[in-house]
Structure formats: structure tokens, C-alpha cells
C-alpha positions as CSV (number, residue, x, y, z in Angstrom):
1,X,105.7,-3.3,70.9
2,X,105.0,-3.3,74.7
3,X,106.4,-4.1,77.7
4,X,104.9,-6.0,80.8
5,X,106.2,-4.1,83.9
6,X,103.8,-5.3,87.3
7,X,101.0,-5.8,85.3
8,X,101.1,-2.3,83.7
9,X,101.8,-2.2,79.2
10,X,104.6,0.1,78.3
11,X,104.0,1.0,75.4
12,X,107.5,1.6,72.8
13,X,105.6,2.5,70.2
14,X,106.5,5.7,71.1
15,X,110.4,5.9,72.7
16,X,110.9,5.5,76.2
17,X,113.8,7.1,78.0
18,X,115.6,5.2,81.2
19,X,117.5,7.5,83.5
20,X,120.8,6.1,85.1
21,X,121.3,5.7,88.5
22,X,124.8,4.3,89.3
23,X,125.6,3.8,92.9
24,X,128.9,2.4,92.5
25,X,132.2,4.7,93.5
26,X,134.0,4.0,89.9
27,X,131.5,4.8,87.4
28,X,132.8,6.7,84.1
29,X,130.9,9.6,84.5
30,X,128.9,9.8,87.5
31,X,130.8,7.4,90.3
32,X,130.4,8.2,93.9
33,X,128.1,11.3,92.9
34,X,125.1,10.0,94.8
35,X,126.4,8.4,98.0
36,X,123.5,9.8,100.7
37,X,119.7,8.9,100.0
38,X,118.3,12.2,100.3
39,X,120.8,12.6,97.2
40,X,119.8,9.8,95.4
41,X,116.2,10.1,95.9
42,X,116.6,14.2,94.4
43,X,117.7,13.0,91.6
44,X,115.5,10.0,91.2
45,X,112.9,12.5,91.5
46,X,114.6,15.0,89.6
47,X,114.8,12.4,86.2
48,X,110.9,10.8,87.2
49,X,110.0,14.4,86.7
50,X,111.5,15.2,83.8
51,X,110.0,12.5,82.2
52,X,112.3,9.2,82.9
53,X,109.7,5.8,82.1
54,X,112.0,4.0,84.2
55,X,115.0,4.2,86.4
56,X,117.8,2.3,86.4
57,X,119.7,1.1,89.3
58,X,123.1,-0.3,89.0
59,X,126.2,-1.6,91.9
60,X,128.2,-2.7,89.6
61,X,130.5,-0.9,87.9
62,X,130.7,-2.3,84.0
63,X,132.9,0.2,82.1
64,X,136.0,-1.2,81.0
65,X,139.1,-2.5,83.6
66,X,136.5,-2.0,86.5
67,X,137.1,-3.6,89.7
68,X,135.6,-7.1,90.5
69,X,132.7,-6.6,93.4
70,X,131.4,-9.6,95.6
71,X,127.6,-10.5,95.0
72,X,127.6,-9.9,98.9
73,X,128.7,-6.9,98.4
74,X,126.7,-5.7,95.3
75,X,123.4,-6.5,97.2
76,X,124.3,-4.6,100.5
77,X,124.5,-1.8,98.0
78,X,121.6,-2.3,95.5
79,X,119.0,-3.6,97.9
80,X,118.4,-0.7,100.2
81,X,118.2,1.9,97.6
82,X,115.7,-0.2,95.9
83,X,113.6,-0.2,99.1
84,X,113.9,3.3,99.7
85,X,113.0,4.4,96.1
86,X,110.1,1.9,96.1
87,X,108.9,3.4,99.5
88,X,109.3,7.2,98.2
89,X,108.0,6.7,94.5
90,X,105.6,3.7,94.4
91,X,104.8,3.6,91.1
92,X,108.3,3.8,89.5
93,X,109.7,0.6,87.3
94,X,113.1,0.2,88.2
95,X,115.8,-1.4,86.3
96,X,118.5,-3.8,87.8
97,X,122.0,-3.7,85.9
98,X,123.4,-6.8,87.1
99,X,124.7,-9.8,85.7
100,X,123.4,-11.8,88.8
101,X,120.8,-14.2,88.9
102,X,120.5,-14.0,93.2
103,X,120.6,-10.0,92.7
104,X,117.8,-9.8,90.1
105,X,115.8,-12.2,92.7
106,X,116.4,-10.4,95.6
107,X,115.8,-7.2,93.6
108,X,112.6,-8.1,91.6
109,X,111.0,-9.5,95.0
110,X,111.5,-6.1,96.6
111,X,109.6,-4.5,93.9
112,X,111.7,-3.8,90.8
113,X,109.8,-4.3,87.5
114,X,113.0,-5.1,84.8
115,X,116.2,-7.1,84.6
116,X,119.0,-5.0,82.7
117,X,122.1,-8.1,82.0
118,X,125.1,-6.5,80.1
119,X,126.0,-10.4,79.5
120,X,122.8,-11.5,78.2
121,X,123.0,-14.5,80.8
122,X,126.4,-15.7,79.7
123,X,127.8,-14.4,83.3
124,X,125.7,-16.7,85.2
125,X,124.3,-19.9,84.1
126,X,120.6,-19.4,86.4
127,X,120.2,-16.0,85.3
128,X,117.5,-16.8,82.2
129,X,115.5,-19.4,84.7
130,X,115.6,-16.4,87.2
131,X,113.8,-13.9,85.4
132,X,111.9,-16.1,83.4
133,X,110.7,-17.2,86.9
134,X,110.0,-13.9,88.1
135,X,108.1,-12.7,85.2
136,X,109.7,-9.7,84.6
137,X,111.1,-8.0,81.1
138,X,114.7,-8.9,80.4
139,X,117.2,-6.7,79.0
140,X,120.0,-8.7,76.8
141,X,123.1,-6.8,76.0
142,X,125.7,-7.7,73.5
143,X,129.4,-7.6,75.3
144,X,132.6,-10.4,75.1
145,X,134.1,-11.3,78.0
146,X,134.1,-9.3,81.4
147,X,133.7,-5.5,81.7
148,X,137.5,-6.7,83.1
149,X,138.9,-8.0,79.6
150,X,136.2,-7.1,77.3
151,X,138.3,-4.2,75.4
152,X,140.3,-6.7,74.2
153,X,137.8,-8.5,72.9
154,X,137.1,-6.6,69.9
155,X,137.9,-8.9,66.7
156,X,134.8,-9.8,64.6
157,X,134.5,-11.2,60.7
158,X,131.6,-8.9,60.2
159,X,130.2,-6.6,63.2
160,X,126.6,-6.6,62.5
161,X,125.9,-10.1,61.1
162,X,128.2,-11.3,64.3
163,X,125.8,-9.7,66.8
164,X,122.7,-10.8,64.9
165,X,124.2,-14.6,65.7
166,X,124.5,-13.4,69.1
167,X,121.1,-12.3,69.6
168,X,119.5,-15.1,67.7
169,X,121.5,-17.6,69.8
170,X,120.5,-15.5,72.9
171,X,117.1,-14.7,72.3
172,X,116.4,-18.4,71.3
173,X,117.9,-19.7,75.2
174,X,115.4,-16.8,76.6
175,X,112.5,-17.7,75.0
176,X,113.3,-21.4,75.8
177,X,113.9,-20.6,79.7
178,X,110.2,-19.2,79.7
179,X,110.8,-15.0,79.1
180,X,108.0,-13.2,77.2
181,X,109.4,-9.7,76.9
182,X,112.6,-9.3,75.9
183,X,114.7,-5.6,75.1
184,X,118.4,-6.1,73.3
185,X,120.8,-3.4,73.7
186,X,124.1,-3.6,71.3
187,X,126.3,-2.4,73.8
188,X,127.9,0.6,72.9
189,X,131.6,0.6,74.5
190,X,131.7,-2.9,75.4
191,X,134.0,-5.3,73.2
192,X,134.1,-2.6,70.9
193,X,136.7,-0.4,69.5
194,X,135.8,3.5,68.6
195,X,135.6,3.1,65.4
196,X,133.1,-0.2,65.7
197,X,130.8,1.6,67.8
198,X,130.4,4.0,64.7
199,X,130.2,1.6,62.6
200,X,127.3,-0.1,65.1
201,X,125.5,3.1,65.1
202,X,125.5,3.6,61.5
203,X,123.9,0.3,60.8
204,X,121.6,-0.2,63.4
205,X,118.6,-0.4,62.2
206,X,119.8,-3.7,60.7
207,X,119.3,-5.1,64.4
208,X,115.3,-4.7,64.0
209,X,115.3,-7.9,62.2
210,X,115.1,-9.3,65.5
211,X,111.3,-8.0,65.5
212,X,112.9,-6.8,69.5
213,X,112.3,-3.4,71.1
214,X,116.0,-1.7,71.0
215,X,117.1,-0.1,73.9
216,X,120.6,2.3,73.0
217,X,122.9,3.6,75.5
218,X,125.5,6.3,74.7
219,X,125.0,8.6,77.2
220,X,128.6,10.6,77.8
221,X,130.4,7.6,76.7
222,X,134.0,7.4,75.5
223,X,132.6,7.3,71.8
224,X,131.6,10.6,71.9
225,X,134.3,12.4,74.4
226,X,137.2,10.9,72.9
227,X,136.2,11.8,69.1
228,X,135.7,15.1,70.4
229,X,138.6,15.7,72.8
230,X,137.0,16.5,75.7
231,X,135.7,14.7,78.8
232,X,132.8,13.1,79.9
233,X,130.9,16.1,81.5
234,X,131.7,17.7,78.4
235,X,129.7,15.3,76.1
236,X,125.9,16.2,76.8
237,X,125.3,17.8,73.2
238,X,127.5,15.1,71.4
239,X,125.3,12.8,73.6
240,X,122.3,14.4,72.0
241,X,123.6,14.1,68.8
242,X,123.9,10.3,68.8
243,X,120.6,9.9,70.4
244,X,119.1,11.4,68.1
245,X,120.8,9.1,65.2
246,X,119.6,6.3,67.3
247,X,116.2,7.2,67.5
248,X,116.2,7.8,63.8
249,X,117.9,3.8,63.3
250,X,114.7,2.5,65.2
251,X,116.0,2.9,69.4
252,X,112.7,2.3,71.5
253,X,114.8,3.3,74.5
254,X,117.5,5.7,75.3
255,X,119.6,5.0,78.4
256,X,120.5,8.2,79.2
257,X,122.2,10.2,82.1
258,X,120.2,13.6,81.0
259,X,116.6,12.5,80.9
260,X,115.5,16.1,80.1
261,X,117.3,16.6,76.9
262,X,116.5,13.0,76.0
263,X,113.2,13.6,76.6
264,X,113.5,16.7,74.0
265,X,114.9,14.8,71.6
266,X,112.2,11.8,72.0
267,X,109.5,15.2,71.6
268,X,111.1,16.4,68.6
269,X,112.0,13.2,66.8
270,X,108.3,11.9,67.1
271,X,106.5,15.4,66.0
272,X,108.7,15.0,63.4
273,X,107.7,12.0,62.4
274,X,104.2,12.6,62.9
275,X,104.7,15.3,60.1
């Protein structure tokens, strides 16, 4: 499988990692962190040279009971630190998490490579016309609801053969609307209760069937800190752990907060499999 980012073939035939850059002030783990540009372009650098394929840039802060933003004000935050990464680092792909259609636009003309939609295009009806439009790789993720009432979202008849009708139905409007390369991410920690996400990660290899790279994100999420008492800085090796398991499942990509010990794991999973 490959990806078409500005004319350049990713190729996920061996796993890609995506580092997280979250400019938002009420992100789980890393909110407010990066709030001056010579901060956020360290640690852009910091991840592109630990071995990060792509970055990805979010404004919009999805984890569960987070505040509404305006698209006004998503863009005043999203769109200069796209500019300023694309001026300092050329050649990176960037990644816009947004549900958005006007922010992907704005954001793809500017230079960003990928659209990364936690709502699959359910949040805004001109989202799929958008990117398919703009030619770019689209990132569908698997949520109910609003990162405002998603959490109580969580009832399903079966887990697995729920999302697969999801990302059938999905995938089917996407290729319709014109997009070539499409990424589904099941959406760990969205519309899902602890024990589903388990549940999701133990069986997700049964998401291939969809013949569609898989991107996974864990990184540091409540999955992992609240199983094992302790907080979200806490959670790198737990974080480890499960991307490791999700690597094994069939993950292309690992969304990760830590690109160097995703990276490790990527190293070690593939000489292993080489073996």
C-alpha cells in the first residue's frame, strides 16, 4: 500500500509513524506545552529527526467533554504554524486533524499533504468534496457523536462488525466524492468504553478486510493510564506495549506522541518479521 503525499509514494508497506503536534490549550496530555514557535518548531524538528514520516497538526481539541472552538478561531491557530513549519522544514507532510472542510482547504493550499477527520466527514457535509478536490490522502476515523457527547455514545450490537458498516458506508461516500487514498483509524477512546477499546485492539486485524492502510492511535491515552493507575506522562511504556500489539494486528501507522520509541518498536517489529 502507498500513499500519494505532493506527488511523492509513501510507501506502508513498511509502518510509518506520525508524530502529534497539538496546539490547542486542553489537550489530554500535551495541551498548552507548545505555545511559542521556536517551541513548536524544536520539537517538530526533534520528532522529524527521530524518524516521524509525518507530523500532525491539530487546533482542535477532540478528547472527550472538550470545549467547542469557532472555525474562525481554529484557523487563526492552525494556519500560521503550518506556514512556519512549511517555511522551516520544506519537505515535511503534514497532517490536519480537523473536522472542517474550509480548514483542510485553507490548510492543504498552504502546503499540507494529508487530511486527518476524526468524523469521517459526518461533521461537515463538504468535507469529502473538499479533499477529494484537493487531491490529498484522507484519514477517516470511526467516532459517534461529538468529541462533546461521544462518551456516551458507546452502545453497539457487535463492536467490530458495527465499525466494518461504518467504514464500508464511509469508504463507499469517499470513493464516490472522487478520493483515491484513503487511511481508517478505529478511534481508540472515542465512543468507546475501556473495556471496548480492548476489545477493539484484540480484534483488529479483522478491520484489514477493508484492503485500507490502518492508521492506530493510543499514544498515552486513558486506555492505558487508567488500567494501570497512573497518569498520562506515566503511560510511555504501556504506550509501547499496545503499539506493539497493533503493529502485530496489521497498523501501517502509529500516531504516536513519542516518535523515538515508536520508531524502536516499528525497527524491532519489522526485523522480526523479516526473520
Amino acid at each position: 500500500m502507498t500513499l500519494n503525499c505532493k506527488g511523492k509514494l509513501i510507501d506502508l508497506s513498511t509502518p510509518k509513524v506520525m508524530g502529534i503536534l497539538n496546539i490547542t490549550p486542553d489537550s489530554f496530555y500535551d495541551g498548552g506545552q507548545f505555545k511559542k514557535e521556536n517551541e513548536i518548531l524544536r520539537h517538530v524538528e526533534n520528532m522529524l529527526n527521530h524518524g516521524a514520516s509525518f507530523i500532525d497538526v491539530g487546533a482542535y481539541s477532540s478528547r472527550p467533554n472538550a470545549k467547542h472552538v469557532s472555525q474562525d478561531e481554529e484557523l487563526k491557530r492552525i494556519l500560521p504554524i503550518v506556514q512556519c513549519l512549511l517555511k522551516e522544514f520544506p519537505e515535511v507532510l503534514l497532517s490536519i486533524d480537523t473536522f472542517r472542510s474550509e480548514v483542510a482547504k485553507q490548510c492543504v493550499v498552504a502546503g499540507a499533504a494529508i487530511i486527518n477527520d476524526i468524523s469521517a466527514g459526518k461533521l461537515d457535509d463538504q468535507m469529502l468534496t473538499t479533499v477529494a478536490s484537493l487531491q490529498v490522502p484522507y484519514i477517516m476515523m470511526h467516532m459517534k457523536g461529538t468529541p462533546q457527547n461521544m462518551q456516551e455514545q458507546t452502545q453497539y450490537d457487535d463492536l467490530i462488525k458495527d465499525m466494518l458498516f461504518y467504514f464500508s458506508e464511509r469508504l463507499n461516500a469517499a470513493t464516490a466524492a472522487g478520493i483515491i487514498d484513503l487511511v481508517i483509524d478505529p478511534g481508540f477512546g472515542f465512543s468507546k468504553t475501556l473495556n471496548q477499546n480492548f476489545e477493539l485492539l484484540n480484534k483488529l486485524d479483522l478491520l484489514n478486510i477493508t484492503e485500507r492502510p490502518l492508521l492506530v492511535g493510543v499514544s498515552r491515552k486513558s486506555m492505558i493510564y487508567k488500567t494501570l493507575k497512573v497518569s498520562a506522562k506515566e503511560a510511555l511504556n504501556g504506550t509501547t506495549v499496545l503499539n506493539t500489539l497493533a503493529l502485530q494486528k496489521g497498523a501501517s501507522i502509529l500516531r504516536v506522541h513519542d516518535v523515538k520509541e515508536a520508531i524502536e518498536c516499528v525497527k524491532l517489529f519489522e526485523t522480526l518479521h523479516d526473520d
